[in-house]
C-alpha positions, -999 to 999 in steps of 0.1 A, spaced: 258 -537 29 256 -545 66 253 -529 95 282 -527 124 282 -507 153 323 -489 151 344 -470 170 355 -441 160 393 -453 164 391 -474 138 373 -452 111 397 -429 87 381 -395 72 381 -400 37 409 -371 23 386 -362 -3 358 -353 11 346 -316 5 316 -308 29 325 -284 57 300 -266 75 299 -237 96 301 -232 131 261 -223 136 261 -253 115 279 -276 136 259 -261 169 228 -276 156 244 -305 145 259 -310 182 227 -301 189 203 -324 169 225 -352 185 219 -347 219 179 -345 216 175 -371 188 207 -392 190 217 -410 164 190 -412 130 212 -415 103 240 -444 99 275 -431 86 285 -451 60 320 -467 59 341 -487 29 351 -521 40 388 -508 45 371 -486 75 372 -452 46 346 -430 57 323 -422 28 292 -403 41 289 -384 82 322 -367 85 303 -336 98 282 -359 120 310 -378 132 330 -345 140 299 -336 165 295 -371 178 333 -366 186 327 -332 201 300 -348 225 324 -371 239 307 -405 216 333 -432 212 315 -451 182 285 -455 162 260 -474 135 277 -473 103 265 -488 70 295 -508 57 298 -511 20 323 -529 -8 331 -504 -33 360 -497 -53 376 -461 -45 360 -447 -76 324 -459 -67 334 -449 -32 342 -412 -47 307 -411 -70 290 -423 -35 308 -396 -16 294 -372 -39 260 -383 -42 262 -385 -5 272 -343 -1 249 -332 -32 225 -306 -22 204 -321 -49 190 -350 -27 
């Protein structure tokens, strides 16, 4: 893993991903942003597949932010799937 500061231009939603939030939701997230800025890294795959922070990068987006820190892994799509849900489990 490394880290990499990215634009958002070059980063792809991952299709798969299931989290959606609601609109209070988002509010706070938008929120959060502004009085905290950035404390948690997205994480990307090294083909720029966004595995973890598509909420967070939907408010970042909505704030006018053009990129931010992004772990960047080397996974496979289906250990990029099993991180993805790891990532949204309401268990952690």
């Amino acid at each position: 893993m490394k880290l990499e500061t990215i634009n958002f231009n070059k980063i792809n939603p991952a299709e798969y991903n299931p989290r959606i939030i609601t609109e209070q939701e988002f509010g706070g997230l938008k929120t959060s942003l502004e009085t905290f800025g950035q404390q948690e890294n997205l994480i990307v795959n090294k083909d720029m597949t966004l595995i973890s922070g598509h909420q967070r990068m939907n408010a970042m987006l909505a704030l006018g932010w053009t990129e931010a820190v992004c772990n960047v892994v080397d996974l496979d799509k289906h250990e990029e799937k099993k991180l993805n849900v790891l990532m949204n489990s309401q268990a952690l």
